[in-house]
BABA-499471 format. One record per residue: x, y, z of N, C-alpha, C, O in turn; residue in one letter. Coordinates in steps of 0.02 Angstrom, whole numbers, padded with zeros to 5 digits, always signed. Example, Ala and Ser with C-alpha at 12.3 -4.5 7.8 and 13.67 -1.06 7.14 Angstrom:
# residues 2
+00660-00284+00390+00615-00225+00390+00660-00165+00390+00712-00166+00423A+00642-00112+00354+00684-00053+00357+00645+00002+00394+00670+00057+00402S
***
This chain:
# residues 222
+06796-03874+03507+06839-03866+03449+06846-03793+03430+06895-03772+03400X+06793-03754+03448+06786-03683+03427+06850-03641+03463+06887-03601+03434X+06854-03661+03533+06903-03636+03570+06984-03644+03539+07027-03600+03540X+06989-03699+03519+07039-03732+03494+07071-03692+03445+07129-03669+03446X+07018-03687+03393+07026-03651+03325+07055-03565+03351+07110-03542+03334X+07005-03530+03393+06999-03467+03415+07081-03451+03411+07112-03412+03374X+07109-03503+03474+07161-03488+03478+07230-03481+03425+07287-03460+03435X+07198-03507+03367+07254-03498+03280+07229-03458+03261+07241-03456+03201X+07180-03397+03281+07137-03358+03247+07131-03364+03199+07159-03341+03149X+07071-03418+03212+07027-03446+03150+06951-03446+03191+06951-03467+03249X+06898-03426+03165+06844-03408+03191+06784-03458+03144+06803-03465+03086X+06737-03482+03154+06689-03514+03144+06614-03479+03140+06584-03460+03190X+06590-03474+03080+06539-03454+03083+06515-03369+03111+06463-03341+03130X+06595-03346+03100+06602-03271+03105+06565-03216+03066+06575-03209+03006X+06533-03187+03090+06482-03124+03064+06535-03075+02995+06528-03065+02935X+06581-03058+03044+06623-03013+03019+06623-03008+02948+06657-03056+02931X+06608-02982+02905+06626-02967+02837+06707-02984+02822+06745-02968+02868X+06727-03005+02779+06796-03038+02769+06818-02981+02693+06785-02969+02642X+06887-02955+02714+06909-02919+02654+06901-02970+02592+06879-02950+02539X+06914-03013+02598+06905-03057+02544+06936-03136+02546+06984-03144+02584X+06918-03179+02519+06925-03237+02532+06993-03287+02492+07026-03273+02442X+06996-03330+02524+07071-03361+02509+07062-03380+02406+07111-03389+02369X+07029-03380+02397+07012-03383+02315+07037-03343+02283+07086-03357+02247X+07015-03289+02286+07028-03231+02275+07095-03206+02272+07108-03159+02235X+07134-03229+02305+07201-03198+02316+07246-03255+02267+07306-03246+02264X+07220-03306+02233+07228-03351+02171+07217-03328+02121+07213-03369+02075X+07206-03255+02102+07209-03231+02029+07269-03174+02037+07270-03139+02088X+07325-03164+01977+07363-03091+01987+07320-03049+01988+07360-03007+02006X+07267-03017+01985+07245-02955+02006+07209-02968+02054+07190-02913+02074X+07187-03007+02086+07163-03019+02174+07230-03028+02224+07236-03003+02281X+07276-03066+02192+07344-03063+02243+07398-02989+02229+07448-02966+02257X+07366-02973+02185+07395-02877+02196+07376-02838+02221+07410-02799+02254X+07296-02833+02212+07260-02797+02288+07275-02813+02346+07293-02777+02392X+07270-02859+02344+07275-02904+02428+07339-02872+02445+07349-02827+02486X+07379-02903+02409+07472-02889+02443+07470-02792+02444+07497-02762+02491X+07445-02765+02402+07447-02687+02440+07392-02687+02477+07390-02629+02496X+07343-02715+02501+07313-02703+02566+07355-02716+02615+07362-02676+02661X+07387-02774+02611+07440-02807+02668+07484-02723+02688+07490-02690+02739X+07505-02717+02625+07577-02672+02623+07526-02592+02673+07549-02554+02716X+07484-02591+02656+07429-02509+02672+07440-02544+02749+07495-02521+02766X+07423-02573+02785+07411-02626+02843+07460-02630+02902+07461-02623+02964X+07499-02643+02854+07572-02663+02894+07643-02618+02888+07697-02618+02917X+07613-02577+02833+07664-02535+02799+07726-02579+02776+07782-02555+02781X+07716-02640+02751+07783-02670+02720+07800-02621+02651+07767-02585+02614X+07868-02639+02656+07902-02585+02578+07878-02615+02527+07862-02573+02485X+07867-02682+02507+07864-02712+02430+07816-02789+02439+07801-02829+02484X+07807-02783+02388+07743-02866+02385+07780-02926+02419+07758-02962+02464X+07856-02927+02380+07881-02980+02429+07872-02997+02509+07845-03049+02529X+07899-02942+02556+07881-02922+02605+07827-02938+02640+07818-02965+02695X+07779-02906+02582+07702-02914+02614+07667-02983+02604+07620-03005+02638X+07702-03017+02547+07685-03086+02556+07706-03136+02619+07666-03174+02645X+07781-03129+02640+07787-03154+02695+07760-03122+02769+07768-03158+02818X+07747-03093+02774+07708-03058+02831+07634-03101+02824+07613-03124+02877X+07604-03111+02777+07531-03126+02767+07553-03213+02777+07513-03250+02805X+07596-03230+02758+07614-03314+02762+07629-03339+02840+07614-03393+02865X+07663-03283+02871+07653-03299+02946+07575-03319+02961+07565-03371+02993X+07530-03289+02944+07452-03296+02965+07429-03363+02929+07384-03388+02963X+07441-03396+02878+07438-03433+02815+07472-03511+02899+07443-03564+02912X+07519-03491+02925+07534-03553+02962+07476-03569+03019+07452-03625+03026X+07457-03507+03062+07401-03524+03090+07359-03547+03053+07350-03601+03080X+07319-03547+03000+07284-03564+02974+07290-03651+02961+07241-03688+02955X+07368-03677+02959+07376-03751+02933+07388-03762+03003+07353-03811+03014X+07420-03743+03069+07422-03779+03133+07371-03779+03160+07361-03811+03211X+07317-03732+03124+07252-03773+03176+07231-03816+03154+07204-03856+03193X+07230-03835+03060+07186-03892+03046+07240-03938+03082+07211-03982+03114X+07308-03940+03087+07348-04016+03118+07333-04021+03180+07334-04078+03202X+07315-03962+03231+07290-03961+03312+07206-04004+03312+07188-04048+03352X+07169-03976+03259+07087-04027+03277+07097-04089+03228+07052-04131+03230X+07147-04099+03187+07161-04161+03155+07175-04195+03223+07125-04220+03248X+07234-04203+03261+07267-04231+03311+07204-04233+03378+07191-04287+03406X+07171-04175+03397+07135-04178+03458+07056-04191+03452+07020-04227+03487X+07042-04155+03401+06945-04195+03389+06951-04220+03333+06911-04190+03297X+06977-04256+03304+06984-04289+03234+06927-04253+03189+06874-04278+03170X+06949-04194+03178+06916-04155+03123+06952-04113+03080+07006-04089+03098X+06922-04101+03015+06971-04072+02987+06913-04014+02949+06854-04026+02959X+06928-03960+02913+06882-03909+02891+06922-03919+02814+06980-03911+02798X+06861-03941+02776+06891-03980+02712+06833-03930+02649+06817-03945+02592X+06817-03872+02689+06791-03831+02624+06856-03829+02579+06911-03856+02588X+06830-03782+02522+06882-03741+02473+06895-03671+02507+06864-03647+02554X+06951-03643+02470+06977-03602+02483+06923-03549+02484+06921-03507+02529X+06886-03551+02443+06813-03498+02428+06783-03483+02487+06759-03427+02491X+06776-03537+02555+06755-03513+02587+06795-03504+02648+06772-03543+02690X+06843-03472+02673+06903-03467+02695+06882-03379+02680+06875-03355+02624X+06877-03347+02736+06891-03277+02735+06931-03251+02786+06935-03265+02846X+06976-03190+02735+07025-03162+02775+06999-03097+02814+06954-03072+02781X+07009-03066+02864+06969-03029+02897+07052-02977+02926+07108-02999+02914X+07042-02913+02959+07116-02885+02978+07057-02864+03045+06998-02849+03050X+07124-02874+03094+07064-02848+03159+07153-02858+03209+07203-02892+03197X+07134-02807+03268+07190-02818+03310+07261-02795+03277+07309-02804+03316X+07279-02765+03209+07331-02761+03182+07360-02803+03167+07422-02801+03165X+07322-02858+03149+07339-02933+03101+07282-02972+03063+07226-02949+03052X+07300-03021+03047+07261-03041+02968+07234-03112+03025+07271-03134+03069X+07163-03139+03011+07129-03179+03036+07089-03202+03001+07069-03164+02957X+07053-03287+03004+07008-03317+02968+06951-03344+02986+06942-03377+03037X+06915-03331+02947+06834-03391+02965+06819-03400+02901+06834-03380+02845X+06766-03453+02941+06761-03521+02895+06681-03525+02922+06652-03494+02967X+06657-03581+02870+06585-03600+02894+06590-03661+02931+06643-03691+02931X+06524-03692+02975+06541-03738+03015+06519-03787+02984+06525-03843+03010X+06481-03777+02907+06474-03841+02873+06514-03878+02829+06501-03923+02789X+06584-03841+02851+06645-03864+02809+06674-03912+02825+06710-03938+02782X+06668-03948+02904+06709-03961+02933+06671-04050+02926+06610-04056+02925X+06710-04099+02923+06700-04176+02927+06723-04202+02983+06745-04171+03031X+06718-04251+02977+06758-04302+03024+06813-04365+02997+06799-04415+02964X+06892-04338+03028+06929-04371+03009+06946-04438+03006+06971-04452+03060X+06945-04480+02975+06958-04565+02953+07026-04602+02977+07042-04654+03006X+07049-04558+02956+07134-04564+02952+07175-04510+02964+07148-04463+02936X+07234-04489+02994+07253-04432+03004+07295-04427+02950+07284-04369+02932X+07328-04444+02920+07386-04458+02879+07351-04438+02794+07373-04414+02742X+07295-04460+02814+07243-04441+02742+07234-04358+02749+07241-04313+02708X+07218-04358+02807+07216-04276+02812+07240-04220+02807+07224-04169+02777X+07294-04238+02850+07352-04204+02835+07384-04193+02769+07413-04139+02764X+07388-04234+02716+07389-04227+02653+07336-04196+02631+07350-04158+02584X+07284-04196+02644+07234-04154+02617+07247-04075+02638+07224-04026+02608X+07274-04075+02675+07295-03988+02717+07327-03968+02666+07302-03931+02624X+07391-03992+02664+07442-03968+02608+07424-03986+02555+07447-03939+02521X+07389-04033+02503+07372-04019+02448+07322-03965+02435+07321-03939+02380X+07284-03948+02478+07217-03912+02474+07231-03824+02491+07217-03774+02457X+07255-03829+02538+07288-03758+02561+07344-03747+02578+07352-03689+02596X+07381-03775+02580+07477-03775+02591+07512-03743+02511+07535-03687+02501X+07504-03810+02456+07566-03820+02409+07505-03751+02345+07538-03729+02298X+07452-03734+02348+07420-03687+02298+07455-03633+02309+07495-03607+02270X+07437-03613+02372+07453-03549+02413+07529-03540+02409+07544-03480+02401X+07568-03572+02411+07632-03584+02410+07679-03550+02352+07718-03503+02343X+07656-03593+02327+07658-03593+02245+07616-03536+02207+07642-03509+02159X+07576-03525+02220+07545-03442+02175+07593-03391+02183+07622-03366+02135X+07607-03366+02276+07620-03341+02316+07693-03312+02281+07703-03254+02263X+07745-03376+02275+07801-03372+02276+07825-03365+02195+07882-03348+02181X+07784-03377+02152+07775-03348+02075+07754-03283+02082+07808-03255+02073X+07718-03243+02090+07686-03198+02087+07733-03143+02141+07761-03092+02121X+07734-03162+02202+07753-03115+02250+07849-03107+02237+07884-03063+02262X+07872-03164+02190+07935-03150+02182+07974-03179+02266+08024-03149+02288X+07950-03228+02299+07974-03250+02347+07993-03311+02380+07944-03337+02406X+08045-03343+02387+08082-03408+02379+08004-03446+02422+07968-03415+02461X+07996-03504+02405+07942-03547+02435+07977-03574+02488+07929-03597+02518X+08026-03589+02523+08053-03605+02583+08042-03554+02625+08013-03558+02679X+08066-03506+02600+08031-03433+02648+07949-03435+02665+07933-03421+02722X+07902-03449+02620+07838-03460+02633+07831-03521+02687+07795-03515+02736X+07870-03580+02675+07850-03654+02724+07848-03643+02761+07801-03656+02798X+07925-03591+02787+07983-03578+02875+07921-03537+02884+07907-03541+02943X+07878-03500+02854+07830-03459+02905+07782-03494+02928+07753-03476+02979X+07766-03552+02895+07703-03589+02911+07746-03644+02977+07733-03649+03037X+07780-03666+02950+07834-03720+02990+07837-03672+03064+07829-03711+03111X+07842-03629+03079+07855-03581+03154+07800-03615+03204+07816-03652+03251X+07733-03598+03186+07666-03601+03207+07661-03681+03182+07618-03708+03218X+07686-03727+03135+07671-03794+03154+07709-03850+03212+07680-03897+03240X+07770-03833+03220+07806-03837+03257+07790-03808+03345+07800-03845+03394X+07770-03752+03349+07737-03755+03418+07670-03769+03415+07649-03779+03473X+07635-03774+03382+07581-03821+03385+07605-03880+03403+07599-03894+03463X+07640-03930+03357+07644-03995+03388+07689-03995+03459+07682-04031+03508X+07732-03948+03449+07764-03961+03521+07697-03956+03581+07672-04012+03587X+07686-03939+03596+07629-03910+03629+07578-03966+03642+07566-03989+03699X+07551-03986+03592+07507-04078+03580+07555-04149+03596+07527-04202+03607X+07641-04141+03597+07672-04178+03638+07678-04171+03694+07677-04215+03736X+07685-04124+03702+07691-04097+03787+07634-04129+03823+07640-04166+03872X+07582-04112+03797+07519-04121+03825+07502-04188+03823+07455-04209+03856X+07550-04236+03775+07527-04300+03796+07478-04318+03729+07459-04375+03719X+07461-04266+03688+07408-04302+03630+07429-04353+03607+07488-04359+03591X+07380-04405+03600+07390-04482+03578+07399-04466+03476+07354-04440+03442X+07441-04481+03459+07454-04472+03390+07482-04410+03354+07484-04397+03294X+07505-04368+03416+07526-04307+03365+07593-04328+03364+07615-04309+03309X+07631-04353+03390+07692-04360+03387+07698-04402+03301+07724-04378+03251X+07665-04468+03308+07661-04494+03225+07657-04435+03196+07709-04409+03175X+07586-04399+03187+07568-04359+03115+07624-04316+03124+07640-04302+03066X+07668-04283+03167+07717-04225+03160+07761-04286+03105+07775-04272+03047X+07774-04336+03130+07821-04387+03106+07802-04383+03016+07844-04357+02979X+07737-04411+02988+07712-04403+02955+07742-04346+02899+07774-04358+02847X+07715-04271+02932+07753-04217+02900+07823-04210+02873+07851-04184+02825X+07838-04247+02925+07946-04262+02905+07967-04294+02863+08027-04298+02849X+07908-04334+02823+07919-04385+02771+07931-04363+02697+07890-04344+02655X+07992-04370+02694+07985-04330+02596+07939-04363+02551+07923-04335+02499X+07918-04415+02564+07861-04462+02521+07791-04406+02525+07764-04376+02478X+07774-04405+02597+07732-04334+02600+07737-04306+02555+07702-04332+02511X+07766-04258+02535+07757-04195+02485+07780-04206+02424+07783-04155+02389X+07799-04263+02395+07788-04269+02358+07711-04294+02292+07682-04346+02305X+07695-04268+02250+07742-04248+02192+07772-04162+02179+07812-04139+02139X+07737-04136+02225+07740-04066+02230+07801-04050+02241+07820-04000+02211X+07852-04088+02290+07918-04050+02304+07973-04124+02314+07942-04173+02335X+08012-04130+02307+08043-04174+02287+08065-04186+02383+08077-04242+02405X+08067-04132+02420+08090-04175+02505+08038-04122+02570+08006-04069+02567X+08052-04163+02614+08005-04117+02661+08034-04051+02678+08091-04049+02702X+08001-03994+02668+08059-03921+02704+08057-03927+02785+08096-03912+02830X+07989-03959+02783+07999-03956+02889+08044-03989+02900+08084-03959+02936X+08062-04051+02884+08117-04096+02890+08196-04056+02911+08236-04053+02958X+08184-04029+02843+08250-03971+02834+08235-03924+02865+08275-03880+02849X+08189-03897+02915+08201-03849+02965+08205-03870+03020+08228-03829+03060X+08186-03940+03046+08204-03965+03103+08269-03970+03121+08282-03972+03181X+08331-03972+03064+08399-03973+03059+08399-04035+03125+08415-04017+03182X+08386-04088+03115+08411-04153+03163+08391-04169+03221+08400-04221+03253X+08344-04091+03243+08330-04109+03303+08258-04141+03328+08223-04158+03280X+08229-04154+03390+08164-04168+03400+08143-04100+03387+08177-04050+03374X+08066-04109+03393+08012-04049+03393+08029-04005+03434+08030-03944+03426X+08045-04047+03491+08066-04028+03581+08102-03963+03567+08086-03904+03568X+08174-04008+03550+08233-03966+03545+08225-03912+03511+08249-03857+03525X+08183-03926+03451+08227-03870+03384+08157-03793+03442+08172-03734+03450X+08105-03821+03461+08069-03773+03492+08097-03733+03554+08075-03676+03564X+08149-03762+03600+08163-03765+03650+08206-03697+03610+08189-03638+03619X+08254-03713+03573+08310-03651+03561+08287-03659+03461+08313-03692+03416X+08232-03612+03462+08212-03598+03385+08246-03560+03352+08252-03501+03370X+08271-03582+03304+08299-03555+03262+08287-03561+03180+08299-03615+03153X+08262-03504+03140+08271-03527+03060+08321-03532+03016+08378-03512+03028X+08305-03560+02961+08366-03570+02930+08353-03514+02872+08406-03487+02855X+08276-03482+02826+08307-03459+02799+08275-03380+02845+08244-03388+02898X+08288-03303+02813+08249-03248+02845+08186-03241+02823+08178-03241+02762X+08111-03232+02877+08073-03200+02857+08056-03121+02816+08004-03101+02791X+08098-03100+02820+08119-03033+02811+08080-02991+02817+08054-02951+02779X+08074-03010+02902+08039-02955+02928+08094-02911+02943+08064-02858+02949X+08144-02901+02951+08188-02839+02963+08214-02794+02906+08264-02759+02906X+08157-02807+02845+08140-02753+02798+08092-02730+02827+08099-02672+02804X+08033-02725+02870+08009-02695+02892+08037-02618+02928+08087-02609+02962X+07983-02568+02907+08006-02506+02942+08017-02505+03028+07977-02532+03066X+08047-02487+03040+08081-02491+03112+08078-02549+03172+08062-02554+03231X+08102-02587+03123+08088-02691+03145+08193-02684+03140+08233-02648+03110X+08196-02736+03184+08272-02764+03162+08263-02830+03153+08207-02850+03139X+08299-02858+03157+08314-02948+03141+08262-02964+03174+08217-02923+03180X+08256-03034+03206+08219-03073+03237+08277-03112+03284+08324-03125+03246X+08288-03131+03335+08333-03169+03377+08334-03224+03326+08382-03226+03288X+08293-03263+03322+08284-03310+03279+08313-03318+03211+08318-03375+03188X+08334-03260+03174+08357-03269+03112+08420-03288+03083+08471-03260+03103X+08421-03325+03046+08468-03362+03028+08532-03310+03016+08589-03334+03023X+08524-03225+02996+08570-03203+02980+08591-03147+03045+08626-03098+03035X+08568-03162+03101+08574-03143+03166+08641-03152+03189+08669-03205+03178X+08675-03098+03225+08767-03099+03225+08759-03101+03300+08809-03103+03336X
***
């Protein structure tokens, strides 16, 4: 499972000292440090910016719990408290303790536990505070959940195809959001397809970044 995780760079029982932990970035003056560490880091121009840059990493973090939900029926069901963010390689990475982690019952239970627990908080602080549409936060997490599951179909995993199904359900996210956004980024297609020729609907805006252009991918791509 360790391998598994490695690969969402998410680390287990990591030495590393952590700039600070996913808690933390739940108060306005911990998510204002943080977002100008991001910005010192990455050199983004403004918090907005630097919030979506840091939400790309925020999706690894939810496609691995749906990758060991689907493949070792486990899920890492600490609090956010113990969730540390770490910068290494010229990007943002996590560990966790290994006494966080249970054994899953139900996947469908779990998966709701992802997004109530670390999805819709983070979301929602994020997009109050950082001044940044919360669909823009999902589509970053939605990138990295989407080839995750593509990837666990491909491969044949017994049930990821349901739990992706699962996700697509506006009953899912509710009471928090009235319809699914993955739903609405799949725009009609399978997992397959929409992965095969990816495309978003809204911009990460990474081409506010200093000497970045669009993304092929972006919705406002000519």
């Amino acid at each position: 499972m360790k391998n598994s995780l490695n690969r969402y760079s998410v680390f287990v029982d990591d030495e590393r000292p952590p700039l600070l932990k996913l808690d933390e970035v739940q108060t306005v003056h911990g998510l204002t440090r943080f977002l100008q560490t991001v910005r010192n880091f990455t050199d983004a121009p403004t918090d907005t910016v630097a919030a979506s840059v840091f939400f790309r990493r925020i999706g690894f973090l939810l496609a691995a719990q749906f990758h060991i939900i689907a493949v070792h029926k486990k899920l890492f069901a600490g609090p956010l408290s113990q969730v540390g963010i770490i910068y290494e390689d010229y990007t943002f990475k996590f560990t966790v303790p290994s006494e966080g982690f249970i054994e899953v019952q139900e996947d469908e239970q779990a998966l709701r536990f992802v997004l109530e627990t670390y999805g819709h908080p983070l979301v929602e602080f994020f997009s109050l505070h950082a001044k940044i549409p919360k669909l823009i936060l999902w589509e970053n997490i939605w990138g990295y959940v989407i080839w995750a599951y593509s990837q666990l179909i491909q491969d044949g995993v017994l049930g990821a195809a349901d739990n992706l199904e699962f996700l697509l359900l506006d009953s899912t996210w509710k009471p928090q959001m009235r319809r699914s956004p993955f739903k609405q980024f799949l725009q009609n297609q399978t997992a397959l397809e929409a992965m095969k020729d990816y495309k978003r609907v809204t911009c990460c805006l990474l081409k506010e970044m200093p000497n970045t252009h669009k993304c092929p991918y972006c919705p406002h791509a000519e």
